[in-house]
C-alpha positions as CSV (number, residue, x, y, z in Angstrom):
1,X,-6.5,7.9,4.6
2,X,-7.0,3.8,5.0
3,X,-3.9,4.7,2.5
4,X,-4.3,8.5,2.6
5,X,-5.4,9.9,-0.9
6,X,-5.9,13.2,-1.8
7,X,-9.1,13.2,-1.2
8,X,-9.6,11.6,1.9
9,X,-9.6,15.0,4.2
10,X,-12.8,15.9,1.7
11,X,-14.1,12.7,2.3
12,X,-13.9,12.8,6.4
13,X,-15.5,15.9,6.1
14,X,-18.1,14.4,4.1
15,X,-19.5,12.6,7.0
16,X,-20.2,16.1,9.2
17,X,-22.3,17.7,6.8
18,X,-25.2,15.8,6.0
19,X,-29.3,17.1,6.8
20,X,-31.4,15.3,8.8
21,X,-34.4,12.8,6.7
22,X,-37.5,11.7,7.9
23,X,-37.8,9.3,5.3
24,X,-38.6,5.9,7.2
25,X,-40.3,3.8,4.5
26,X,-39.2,0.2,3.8
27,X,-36.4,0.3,1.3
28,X,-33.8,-2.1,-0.7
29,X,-30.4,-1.4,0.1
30,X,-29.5,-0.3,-3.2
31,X,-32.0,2.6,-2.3
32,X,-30.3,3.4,0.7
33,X,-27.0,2.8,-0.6
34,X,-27.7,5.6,-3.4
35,X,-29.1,7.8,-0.7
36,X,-26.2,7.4,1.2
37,X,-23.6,8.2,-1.5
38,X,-25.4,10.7,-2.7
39,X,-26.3,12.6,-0.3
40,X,-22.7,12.6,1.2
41,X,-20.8,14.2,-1.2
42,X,-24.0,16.5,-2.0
43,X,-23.0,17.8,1.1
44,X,-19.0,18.2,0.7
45,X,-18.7,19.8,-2.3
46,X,-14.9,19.4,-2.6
47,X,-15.2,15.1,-2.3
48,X,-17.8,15.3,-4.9
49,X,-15.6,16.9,-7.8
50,X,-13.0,14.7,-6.3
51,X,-15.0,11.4,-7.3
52,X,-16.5,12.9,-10.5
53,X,-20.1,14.3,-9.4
54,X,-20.4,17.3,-10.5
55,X,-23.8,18.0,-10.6
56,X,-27.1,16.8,-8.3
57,X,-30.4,18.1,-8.3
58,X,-29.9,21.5,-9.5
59,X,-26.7,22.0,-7.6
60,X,-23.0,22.6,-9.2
61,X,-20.9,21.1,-6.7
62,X,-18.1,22.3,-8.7
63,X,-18.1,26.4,-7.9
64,X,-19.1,25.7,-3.6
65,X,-17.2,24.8,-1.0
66,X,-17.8,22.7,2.0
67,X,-20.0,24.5,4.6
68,X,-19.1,23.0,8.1
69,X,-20.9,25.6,10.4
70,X,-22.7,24.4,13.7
71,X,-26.1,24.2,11.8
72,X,-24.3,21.8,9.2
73,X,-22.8,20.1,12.0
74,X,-26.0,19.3,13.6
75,X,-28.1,18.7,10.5
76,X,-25.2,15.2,9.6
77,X,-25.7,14.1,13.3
78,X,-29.5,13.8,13.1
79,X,-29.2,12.4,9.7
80,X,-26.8,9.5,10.7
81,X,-28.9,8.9,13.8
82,X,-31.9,8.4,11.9
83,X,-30.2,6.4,9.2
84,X,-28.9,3.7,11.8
85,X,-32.3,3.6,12.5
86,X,-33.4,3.0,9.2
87,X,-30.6,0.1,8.5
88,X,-32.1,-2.1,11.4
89,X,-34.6,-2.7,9.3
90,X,-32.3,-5.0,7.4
91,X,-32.1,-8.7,8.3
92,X,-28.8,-10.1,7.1
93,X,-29.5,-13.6,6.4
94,X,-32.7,-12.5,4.0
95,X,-29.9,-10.9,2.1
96,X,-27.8,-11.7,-0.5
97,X,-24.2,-11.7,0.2
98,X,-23.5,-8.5,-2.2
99,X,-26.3,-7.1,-0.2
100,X,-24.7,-8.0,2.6
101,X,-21.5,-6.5,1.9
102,X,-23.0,-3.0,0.9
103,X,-24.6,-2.9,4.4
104,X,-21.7,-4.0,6.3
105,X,-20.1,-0.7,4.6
106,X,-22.9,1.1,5.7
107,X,-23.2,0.5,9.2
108,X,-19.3,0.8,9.6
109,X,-19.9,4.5,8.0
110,X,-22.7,5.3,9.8
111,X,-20.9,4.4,13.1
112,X,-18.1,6.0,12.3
113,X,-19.4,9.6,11.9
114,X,-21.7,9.2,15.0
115,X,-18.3,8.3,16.7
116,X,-16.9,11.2,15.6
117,X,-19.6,13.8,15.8
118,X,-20.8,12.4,19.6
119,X,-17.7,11.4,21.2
120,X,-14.3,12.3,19.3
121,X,-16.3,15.8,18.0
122,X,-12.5,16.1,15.7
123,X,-14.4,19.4,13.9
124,X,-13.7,20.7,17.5
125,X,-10.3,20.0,17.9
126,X,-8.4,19.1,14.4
127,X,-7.7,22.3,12.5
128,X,-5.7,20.3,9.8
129,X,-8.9,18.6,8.0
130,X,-10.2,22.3,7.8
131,X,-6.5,23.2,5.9
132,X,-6.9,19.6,4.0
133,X,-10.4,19.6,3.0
134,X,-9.3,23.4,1.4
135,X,-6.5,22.3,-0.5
136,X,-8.0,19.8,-1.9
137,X,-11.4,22.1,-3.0
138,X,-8.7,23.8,-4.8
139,X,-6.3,21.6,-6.1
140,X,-8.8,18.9,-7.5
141,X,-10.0,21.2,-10.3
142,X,-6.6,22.5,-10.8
143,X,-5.5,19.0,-11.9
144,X,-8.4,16.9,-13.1
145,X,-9.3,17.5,-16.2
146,X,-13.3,17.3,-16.0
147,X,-13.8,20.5,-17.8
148,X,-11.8,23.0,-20.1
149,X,-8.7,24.9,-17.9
150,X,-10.8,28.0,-18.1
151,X,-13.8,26.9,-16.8
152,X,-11.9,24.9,-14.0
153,X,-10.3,28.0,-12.8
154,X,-13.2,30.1,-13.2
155,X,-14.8,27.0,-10.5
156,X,-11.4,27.7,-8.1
157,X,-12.3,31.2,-8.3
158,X,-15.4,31.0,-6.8
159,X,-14.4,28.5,-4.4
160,X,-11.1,31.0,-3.4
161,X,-14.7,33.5,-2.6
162,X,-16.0,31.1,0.2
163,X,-12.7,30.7,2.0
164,X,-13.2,33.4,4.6
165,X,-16.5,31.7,5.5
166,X,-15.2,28.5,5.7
167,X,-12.1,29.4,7.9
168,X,-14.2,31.9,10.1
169,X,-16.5,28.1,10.8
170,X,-12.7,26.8,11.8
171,X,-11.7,29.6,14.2
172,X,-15.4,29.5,15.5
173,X,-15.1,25.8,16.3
174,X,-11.7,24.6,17.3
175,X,-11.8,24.9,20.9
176,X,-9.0,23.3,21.5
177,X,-5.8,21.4,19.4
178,X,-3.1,18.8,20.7
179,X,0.1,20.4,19.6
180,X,1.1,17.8,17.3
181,X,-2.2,18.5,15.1
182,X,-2.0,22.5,14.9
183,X,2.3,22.0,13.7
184,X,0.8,19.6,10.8
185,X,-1.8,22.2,10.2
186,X,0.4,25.7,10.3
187,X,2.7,23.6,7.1
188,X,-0.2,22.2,5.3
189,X,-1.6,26.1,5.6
190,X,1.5,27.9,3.9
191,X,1.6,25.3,1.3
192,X,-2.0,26.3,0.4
193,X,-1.4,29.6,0.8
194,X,1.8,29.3,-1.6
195,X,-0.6,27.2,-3.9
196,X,-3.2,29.7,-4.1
197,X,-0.2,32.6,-5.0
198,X,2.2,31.2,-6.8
199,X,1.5,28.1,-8.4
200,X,-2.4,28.6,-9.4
201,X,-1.6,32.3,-9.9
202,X,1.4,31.3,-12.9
203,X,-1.3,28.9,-14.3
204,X,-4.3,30.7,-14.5
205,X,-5.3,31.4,-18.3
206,X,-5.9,34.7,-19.9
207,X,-9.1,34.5,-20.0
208,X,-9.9,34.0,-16.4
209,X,-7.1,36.1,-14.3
210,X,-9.5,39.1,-13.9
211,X,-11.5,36.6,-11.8
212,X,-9.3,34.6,-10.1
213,X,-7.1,37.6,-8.9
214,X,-10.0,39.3,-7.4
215,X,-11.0,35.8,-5.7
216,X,-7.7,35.6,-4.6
217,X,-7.0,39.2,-3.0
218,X,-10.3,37.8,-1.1
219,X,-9.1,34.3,-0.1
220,X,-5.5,35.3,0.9
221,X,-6.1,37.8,3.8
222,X,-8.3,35.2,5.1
223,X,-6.0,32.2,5.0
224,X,-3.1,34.3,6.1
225,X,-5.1,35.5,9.1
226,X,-6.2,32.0,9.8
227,X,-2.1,30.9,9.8
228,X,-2.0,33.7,12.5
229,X,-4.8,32.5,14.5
230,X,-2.9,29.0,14.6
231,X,0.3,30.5,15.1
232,X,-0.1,32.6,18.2
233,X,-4.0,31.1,20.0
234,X,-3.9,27.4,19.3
235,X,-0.5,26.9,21.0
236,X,-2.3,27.7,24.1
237,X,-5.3,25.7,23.4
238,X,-3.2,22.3,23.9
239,X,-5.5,20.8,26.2
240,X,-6.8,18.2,24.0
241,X,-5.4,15.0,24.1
242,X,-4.5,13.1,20.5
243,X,-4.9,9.8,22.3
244,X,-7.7,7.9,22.1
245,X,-7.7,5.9,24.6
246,X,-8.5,2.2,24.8
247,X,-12.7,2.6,24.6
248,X,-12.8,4.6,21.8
249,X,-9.4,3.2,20.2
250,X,-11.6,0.0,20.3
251,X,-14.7,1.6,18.5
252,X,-13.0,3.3,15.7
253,X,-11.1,0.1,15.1
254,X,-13.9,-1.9,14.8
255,X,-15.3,0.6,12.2
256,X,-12.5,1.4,10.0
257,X,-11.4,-2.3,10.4
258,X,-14.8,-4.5,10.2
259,X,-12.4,-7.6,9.9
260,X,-9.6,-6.9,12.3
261,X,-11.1,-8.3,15.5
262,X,-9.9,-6.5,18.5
263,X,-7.0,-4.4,18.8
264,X,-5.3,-6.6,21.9
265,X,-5.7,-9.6,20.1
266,X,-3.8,-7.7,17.3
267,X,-1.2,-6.5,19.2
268,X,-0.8,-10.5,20.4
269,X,0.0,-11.1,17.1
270,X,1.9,-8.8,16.0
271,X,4.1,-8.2,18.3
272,X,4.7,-12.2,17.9
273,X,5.5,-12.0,14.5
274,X,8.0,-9.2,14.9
275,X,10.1,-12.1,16.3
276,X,9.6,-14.3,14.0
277,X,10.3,-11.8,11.3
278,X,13.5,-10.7,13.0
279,X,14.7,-14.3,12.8
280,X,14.0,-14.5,9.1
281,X,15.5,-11.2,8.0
282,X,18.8,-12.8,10.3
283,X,19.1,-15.8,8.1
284,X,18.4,-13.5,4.9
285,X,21.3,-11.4,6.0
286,X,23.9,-14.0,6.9
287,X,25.2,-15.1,3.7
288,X,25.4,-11.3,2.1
289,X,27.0,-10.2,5.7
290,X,30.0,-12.6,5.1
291,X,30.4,-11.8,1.7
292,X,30.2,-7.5,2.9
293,X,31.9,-7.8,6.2
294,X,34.1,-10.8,6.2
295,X,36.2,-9.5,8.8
296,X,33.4,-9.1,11.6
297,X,32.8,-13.1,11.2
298,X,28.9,-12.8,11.5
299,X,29.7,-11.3,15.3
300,X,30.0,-14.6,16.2
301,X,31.0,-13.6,19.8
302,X,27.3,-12.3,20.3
303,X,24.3,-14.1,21.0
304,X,20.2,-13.0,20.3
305,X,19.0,-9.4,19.8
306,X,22.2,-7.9,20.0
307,X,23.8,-10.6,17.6
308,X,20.8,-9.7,15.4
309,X,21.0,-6.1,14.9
310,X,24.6,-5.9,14.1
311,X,24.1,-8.3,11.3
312,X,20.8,-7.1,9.7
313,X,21.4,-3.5,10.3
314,X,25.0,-4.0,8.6
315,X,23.4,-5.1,5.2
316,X,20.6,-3.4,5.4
317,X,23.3,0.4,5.8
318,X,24.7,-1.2,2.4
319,X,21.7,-2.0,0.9
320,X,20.7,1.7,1.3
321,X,23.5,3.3,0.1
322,X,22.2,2.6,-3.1
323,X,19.9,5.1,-3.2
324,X,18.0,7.8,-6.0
325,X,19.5,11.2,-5.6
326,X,16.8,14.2,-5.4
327,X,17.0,14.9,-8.7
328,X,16.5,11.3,-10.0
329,X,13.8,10.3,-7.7
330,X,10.9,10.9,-10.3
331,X,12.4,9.5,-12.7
332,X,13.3,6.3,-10.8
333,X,9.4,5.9,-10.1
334,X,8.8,5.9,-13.7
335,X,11.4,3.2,-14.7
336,X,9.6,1.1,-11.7
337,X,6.6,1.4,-12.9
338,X,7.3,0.0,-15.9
339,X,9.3,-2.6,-14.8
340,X,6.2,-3.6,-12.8
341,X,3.7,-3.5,-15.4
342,X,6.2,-5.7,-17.4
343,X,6.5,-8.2,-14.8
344,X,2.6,-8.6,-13.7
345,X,1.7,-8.7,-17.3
346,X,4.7,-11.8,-17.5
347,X,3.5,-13.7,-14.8
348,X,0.0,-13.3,-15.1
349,X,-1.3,-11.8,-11.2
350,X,-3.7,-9.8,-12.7
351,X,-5.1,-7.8,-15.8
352,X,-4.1,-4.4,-15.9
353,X,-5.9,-1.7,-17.4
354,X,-5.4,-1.4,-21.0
355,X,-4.5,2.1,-20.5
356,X,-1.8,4.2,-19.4
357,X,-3.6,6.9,-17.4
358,X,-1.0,7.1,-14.2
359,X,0.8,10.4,-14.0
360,X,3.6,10.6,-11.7
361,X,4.1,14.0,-9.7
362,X,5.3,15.8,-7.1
363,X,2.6,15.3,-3.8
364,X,1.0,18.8,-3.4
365,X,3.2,20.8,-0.3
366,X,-0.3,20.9,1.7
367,X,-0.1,17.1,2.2
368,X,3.1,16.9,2.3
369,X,2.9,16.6,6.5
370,X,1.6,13.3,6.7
371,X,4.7,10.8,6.5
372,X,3.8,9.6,2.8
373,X,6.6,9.4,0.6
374,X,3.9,8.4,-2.3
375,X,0.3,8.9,-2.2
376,X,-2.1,7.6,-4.9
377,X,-4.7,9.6,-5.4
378,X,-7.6,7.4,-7.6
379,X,-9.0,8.4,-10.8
380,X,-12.5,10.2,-9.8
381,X,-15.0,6.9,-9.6
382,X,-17.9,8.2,-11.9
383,X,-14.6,9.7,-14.3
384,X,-11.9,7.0,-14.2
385,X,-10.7,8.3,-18.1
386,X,-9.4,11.2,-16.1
387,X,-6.8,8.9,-15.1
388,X,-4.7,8.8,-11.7
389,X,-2.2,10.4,-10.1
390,X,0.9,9.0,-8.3
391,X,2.6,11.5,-5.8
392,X,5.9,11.3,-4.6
393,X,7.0,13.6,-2.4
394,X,10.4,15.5,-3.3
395,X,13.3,15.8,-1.1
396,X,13.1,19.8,-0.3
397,X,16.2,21.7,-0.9
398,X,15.7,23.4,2.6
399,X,17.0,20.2,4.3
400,X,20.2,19.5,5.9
401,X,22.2,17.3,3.9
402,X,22.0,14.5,6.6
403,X,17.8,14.9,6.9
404,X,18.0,14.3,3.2
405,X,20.1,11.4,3.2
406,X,18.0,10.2,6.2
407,X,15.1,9.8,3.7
408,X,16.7,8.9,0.5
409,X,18.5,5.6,2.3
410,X,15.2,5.0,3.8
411,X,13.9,4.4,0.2
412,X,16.7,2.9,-1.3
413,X,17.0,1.7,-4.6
414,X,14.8,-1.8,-3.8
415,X,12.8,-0.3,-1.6
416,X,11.8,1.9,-3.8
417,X,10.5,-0.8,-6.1
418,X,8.7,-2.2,-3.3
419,X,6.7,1.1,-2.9
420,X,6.0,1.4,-6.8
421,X,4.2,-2.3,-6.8
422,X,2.4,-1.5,-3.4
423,X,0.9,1.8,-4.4
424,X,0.7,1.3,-7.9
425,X,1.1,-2.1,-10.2
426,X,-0.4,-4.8,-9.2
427,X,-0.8,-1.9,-6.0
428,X,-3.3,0.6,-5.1
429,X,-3.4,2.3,-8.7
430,X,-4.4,-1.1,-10.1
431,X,-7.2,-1.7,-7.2
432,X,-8.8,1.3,-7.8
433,X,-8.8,1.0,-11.8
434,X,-10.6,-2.2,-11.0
435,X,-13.1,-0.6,-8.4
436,X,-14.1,1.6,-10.9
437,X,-15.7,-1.0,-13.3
438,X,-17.9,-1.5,-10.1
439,X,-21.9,-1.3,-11.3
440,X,-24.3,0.0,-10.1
441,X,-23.2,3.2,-10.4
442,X,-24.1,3.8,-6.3
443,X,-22.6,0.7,-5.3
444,X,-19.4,2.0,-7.3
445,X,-19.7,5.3,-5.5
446,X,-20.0,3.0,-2.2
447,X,-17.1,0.9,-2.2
448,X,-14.9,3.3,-4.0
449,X,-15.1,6.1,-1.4
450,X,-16.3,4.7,1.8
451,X,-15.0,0.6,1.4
452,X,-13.3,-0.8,4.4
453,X,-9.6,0.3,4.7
454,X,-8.7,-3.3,5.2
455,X,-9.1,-4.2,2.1
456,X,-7.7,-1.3,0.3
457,X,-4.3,-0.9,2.7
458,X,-4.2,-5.1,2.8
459,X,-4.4,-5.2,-1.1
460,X,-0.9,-2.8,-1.1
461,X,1.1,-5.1,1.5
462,X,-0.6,-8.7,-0.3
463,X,-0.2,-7.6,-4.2
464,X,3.4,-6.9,-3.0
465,X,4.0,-10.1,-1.9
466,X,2.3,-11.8,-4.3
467,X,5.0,-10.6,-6.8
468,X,7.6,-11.3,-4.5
469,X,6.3,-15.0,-4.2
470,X,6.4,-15.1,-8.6
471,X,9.9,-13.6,-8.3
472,X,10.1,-10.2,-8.3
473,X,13.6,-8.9,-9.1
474,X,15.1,-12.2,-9.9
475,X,14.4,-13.6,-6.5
476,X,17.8,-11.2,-5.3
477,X,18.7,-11.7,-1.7
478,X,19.1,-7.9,-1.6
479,X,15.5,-7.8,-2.8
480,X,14.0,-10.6,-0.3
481,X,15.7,-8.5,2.8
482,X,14.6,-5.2,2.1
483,X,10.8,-7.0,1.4
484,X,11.5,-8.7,4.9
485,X,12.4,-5.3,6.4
486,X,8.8,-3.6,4.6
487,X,7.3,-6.8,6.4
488,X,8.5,-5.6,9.7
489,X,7.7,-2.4,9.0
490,X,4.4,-2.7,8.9
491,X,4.3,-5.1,11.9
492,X,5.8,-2.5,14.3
493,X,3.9,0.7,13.1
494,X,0.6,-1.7,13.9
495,X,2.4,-2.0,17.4
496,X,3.1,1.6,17.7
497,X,-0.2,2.8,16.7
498,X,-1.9,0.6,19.0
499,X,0.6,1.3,21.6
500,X,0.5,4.9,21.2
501,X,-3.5,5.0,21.5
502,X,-4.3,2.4,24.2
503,X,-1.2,1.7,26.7
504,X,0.6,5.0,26.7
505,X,3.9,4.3,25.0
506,X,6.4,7.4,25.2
507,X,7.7,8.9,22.2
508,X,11.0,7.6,22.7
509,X,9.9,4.3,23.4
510,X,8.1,4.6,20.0
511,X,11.2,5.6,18.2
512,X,13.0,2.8,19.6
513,X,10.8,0.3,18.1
514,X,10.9,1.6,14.9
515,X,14.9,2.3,14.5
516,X,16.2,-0.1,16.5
517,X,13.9,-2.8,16.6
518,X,12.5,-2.5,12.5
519,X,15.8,-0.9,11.5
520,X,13.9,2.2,10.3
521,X,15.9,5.7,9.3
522,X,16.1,8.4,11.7
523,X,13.6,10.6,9.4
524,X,11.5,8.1,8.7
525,X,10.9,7.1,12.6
526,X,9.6,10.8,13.2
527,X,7.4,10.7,10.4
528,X,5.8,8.0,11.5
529,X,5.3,8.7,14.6
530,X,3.9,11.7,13.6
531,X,1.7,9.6,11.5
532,X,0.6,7.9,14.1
533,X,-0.8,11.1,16.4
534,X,-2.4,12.7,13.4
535,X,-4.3,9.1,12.3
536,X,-5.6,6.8,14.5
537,X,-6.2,3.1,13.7
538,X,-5.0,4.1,9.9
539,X,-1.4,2.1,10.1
540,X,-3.0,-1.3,11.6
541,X,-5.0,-1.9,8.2
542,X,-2.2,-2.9,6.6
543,X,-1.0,-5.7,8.6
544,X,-4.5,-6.8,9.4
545,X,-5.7,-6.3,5.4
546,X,-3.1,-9.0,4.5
547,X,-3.4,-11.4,6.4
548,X,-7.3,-11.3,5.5
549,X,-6.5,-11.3,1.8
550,X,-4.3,-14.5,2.6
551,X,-7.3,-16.0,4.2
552,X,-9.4,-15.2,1.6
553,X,-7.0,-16.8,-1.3
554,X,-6.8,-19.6,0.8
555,X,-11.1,-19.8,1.5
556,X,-11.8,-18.9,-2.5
557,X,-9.0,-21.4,-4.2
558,X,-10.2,-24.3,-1.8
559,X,-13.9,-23.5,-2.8
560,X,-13.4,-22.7,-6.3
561,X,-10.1,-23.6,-7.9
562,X,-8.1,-21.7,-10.1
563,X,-4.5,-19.4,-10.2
564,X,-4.5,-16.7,-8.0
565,X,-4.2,-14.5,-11.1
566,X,-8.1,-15.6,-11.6
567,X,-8.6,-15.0,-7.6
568,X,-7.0,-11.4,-8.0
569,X,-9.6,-10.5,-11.1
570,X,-12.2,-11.5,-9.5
571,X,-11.9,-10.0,-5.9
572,X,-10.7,-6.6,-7.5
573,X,-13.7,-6.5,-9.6
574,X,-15.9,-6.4,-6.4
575,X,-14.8,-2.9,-4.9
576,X,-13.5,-2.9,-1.5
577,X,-15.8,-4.6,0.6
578,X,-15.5,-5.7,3.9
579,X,-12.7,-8.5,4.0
580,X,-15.1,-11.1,6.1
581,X,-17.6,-11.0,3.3
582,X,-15.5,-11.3,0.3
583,X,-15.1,-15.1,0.0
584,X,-19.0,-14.7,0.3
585,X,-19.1,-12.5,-2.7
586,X,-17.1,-14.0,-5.0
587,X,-18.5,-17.3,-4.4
588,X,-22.0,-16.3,-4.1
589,X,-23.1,-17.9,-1.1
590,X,-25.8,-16.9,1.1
C-alpha cells in the first residue's frame, strides 16, 4: 500500500472501525491529530502492534483482533463524518505551515474512509483485506520482537480464538466480489492457513504449545471453512465491478495523491513522456546493440517504433540473461545492500542510520499475491529499535521452468540493484528510519502511518535516481538502460492504472503496453495488471511522487542553498507530508 507494507491491509482496516465522538470543542491540531491516531489503531488492533502501541487506556491491543461487524462499521462512519466537521474549524492561513501539513493529512484521511465507507463500501465487496488484515494480526507478533517469544505466542493465541468471529463478520458482509479480488484472496487464505499450521506451529515454544494448539484447532476449522465459502459462493457473486470509474477514480486520487492534480492531466503527461523515454532508452541501446549484434546493423532498414523495439528489446534480452538463480536471490539482496550503503555513505545523499537493523527475508506466502517482488515493511513507528524487515519474494519451486525464468530476467542482475536502492538505501528503508525521529510522538504516528503516498512511493523512484545522477555502478551503460527501462516502467503502469479505472482499456490492450511498449517480462505484465485491479490509484504515486520531489529540490535549493545531500536530511526528517507543503515546511514559511 502507497508502496504496500505489511501492514497496510491493517491499516485500511483501520479506517472502518472507529466510534462515533460528540466532542466539538475548539481544539489545536496537535489535539486532533493525537485523537486521530489514536483512536485509529485503538480500533484495529492488528495496525496498532504493527506501529508499536501496545497498550491505550486499559486496553491490550496485543491479545484482540480487529472487530469489523456492522455496528463497528457504522460507529467509524459517524466518527469520520463528525470529524470533517470538526476540521472546518481550521483556517489554513492562521496556521503554521507544519500545522498545515498535519491537516492536509487529515482531511485526505478523513475523506478517504468516507469514500470508502459511503460510496466504494470495499468491506462489502473485497474479501482479501479480511485474509490480509488476519495475516498480518498474526504474523506481526510472530516476527517483531516487542516482547519475549513466549509471551508473543501466547498474544497469537488468543488472537487465533477471535478468528471465527472475525471471518463469520466477512461471510456476513461480502455481498458480492469481482473475480479478480476473491482469486487473490483464496492464495493469500491457504498461505495463512499454512502459516497458522505449519510454520507458527514448528515455532511455538514449550512453554506455550498447550495454548496455541487449542487456539489453533479453534481458528483452523474456521479459516478452512471460510476458504470454502470463497471457493464455491463468491465465484457466483461476481457482480461487482473492480473499476472505479472516472468519478470516484477522480476522488480517491485526489486523496491518496493530495499533489497529483487530476488524473487526465496525468495521463497527458505521461503518456508524453513514454515517448520521450522510448527515444532515450534508443540512443542508450545503440552503441551496446552494435557491439552485441553487429550483424543486424542497428536494423537500419526500419524506421520509428518498429526500429525501436528491435534494438532496445535486443539489449535489454541480454542484459537479463544475467540474472540471480532461486537459490542465490537472497543473497544477492544482501551483497546490494551493502554495495548501496557503501556508495550513499561515499557520495554523501544522505545520513543513514547508524545501525544495521534491516533483515532480509522471504515476503510472508499471504502477501505474496500482490505483484511485489520486495516489500519493506517499516520498523513499528513508536518501536523503530525493532528494526525492519525487507521481503523478497522467492521464486516457488511449483513453477514451470519458463514462469520462473520469466521473473528472474525480469529482475536481472542490475535491476535488481535498482530495486535494493528504491526500497531500501537511500530507498524506502532509509525514509522510514528517518520518519521515525519525527516528534511529537502523534505527529510521528501521523505521518508514519497515514502520510500521503506521494511522498513515500516518489521518495523510492527520486532516491533512485539521485544515485544514478552521483554514479551509481560506475555510470555502466548496462546500468543507465535498465534505469531507463525502471523509468518507463513506472510511466506505463501510471497509464495502465489510469486506463484501467477511467477509459476501459482491455486486458490485452493492458499487456500490450507493458511488454511491448515498456519491454516488461511475460510474468511480470500479469502481475501487474493484477496489481492494478486489486489497488486503485496505488501505481500513479510513483511517477507523480518524483516529479514533486524534483520540484521540491528545485523550490528548496533556490530558496535556501545547499547540496542535495542537506535537502535529503532535511525533507526526510519531516515525515511524509503532503508533497505541496513540503518546500513550506522545510523553509518555514507561512
Amino acid at each position: 500500500m502507497r508502496p504496500l507494507s505489511v501492514r497496510s491491509a491493517c491499516i485500511a482496516f483501520a479506517a472502518l472501525l472507529l466510534p462515533a465522538s460528540g466532542c466539538r470543542h475548539k481544539a489545536q491540531i496537535s489535539d486532533l491529530t493525537g485523537e486521530f491516531v489514536y483512536t485509529v489503531l485503538s480500533f484495529s488492533p492488528s495496525a496498532a502492534t504493527a506501529a508499536g502501541l501496545h497498550e491505550y487506556k486499559g486496553q491490550v491491543f496485543d491479545e484482540q483482533l480487529d472487530d469489523i461487524g456492522p455496528a463497528a462499521v457504522d460507529h467509524q462512519r459517524r466518527f469520520y463524518e463528525d470529524f470533517s466537521r470538526r476540521l472546518e474549524q481550521f483556517d489554513p492561513d492562521k496556521l503554521t505551515a507544519q500545522e498545515r501539513a498535519d491537516l492536509a493529512i487529515l482531511q485526505d484521511r478523513v475523506g478517504l474512509a468516507l469514500l470508502d465507507l459511503v460510496q466504494l463500501r470495499s468491506y462489502l465487496h473485497n474479501p482479501l483485506l479480511y485474509v490480509q488484515t488476519l495475516g498480518n494480526a498474526l504474523y506481526t507478533p510472530y516476527v517483531l520482537n516487542y516482547a519475549p517469544k513466549v509471551e508473543r505466542f501466547r498474544h497469537i493465541a488468543s488472537r487465533l480464538r477471535q478468528v471465527p468471529l472475525l471471518l463469520d463478520q466477512a461471510t456476513t458482509n461480502i455481498t458480492s466480489a469481482p473475480a479478480v479480488w476473491a482469486k487473490a484472496a483464496i492464495e493469500s487464505g491457504q498461505g495463512i492457513i499454512d502459516l497458522v499450521d505449519k510454520e507458527l506451529r514448528a515455532a511455538v515454544p514449550a512453554e506455550a504449545r498447550k495454548d496455541y494448539e487449542d487456539a489453533a484447532g479453534i481458528a483452523l476449522p474456521a479459516m478452512r471453512k471460510f476458504q470454502n465459502y470463497m471457493q464455491y459462493k463468491l465465484q457466483y457473486l461476481d457482480n461487482y465491478d473492480w473499476r472505479l470509474g472516472p468519478d470516484l477514480y477522480r476522488k480517491k486520487f485526489h486523496y491518496l495523491l493530495e499533489s497529483g492534480g487530476e488524473p487526465s492531466d496525468l495521463l497527458v503527461n505521461t503518456e508524453r513522456e513514454f515517448a520521450a523515454v522510448r527515444a532515450r532508452m534508443f540512443e542508450l541501446a545503440l552503441p551496446l546493440h552494435r557491439v552485441l549484434a553487429p550483424s543486424h546493423k542497428d536494423h537500419e532498414g526500419l524506421n520509428g517504433v518498429e526500429r525501436q523495439q528491435l534494438v532496445i528489446g535486443e539489449v535489454l534480452a541480454s542484459i537479463a540473461s544475467r540474472h540471480s538463480t532461486p537459490e542465490s536471490l537472497l543473497e544477492d539482496v544482501r551483497r546490494d545492500i551493502e554495495e548501496s550503503r557503501a556508495f550513499v555513505q561515499q557520495k554523501h545523499l544522505l545520513a543513514l542510520p547508524a545501525g544495521r537493523n534491516l533483515q532480509v527475508a522471504p515476503t510472508p506466502a499471504f502477501l505474496r499475491q500482490l505483484d511485489f517482488v520486495s516489500v519493506l515493511q517499516a520498523a513499528p513507528a513508536l518501536q523503530p529499535q525493532l528494526g525492519a524487515f525487507y521481503w523478497i519474494t522467492p521464486i516457488s519451486p511449483d513453477w514451470p521452468k519458463e514462469r520462473a525464468e520469466s521473473k528472474l530476467r525480469e529482475y536481472d542482475f542490475y535491476r535488481l540493484k535498482l530495486l535494493t536502492l528504491r526500497d531500501a538505501i537511500p530507498g524506502r528503508y532509509a525514509q522510514t528510519e528517518a520518519a521515525n525521529t519525527v516528534q511529537p510522538e502523534a505527529r510521528r504516528l501521523l505521518r508514519s502511518v497515514f502520510g500521503e503516498a506521494a511522498y513515500i512511493q516518489g521518495w523510492m523512484e527520486y532516491s533512485t535516481l539521485a544515485a544514478m545522477t552521483a554514479g551509481f555502478e560506475d555510470n555502466s551503460p548496462e546500468m543507465a538502460l535498465t534505469f531507463a527501462k525502471e523509468q518507463l516502467r513506472i510511466i506505463a503502469d501510471a497509464i495502465v492504472d489510469v486506463r484501467l479505472h477511467t477509459l476501459n482499456l482491455t486486458d490485452q490492450e493492458a499487456l500490450s503496453l507493458l511488454r511491448n511498449g515498456a519491454f516488461q517480462e511475460a510474468e511480470e505484465a500479469q502481475a501487474k495488471l493484477q496489481r492494478a485491479k486489486l489497488t486503485s490509484c496505488e501505481l500513479p504515486g510513483y511517477f507523480v511522487g518524483a516529479a514533486n520531489w524534483l520540484k521540491a529540490r528545485g523550490e528548496y535549493q533556490a530558496a535556501r542553498g545547499g547540496s542535495p545531500g542537506d535537502f535529503h536530511d532535511r525533507a526526510l526528517k519531516q515525515g511524509a507530508v503532503p508533497m505541496s507543503s513540503l518546500v513550506a515546511v522545510l523553509t518555514g514559511n507561512t
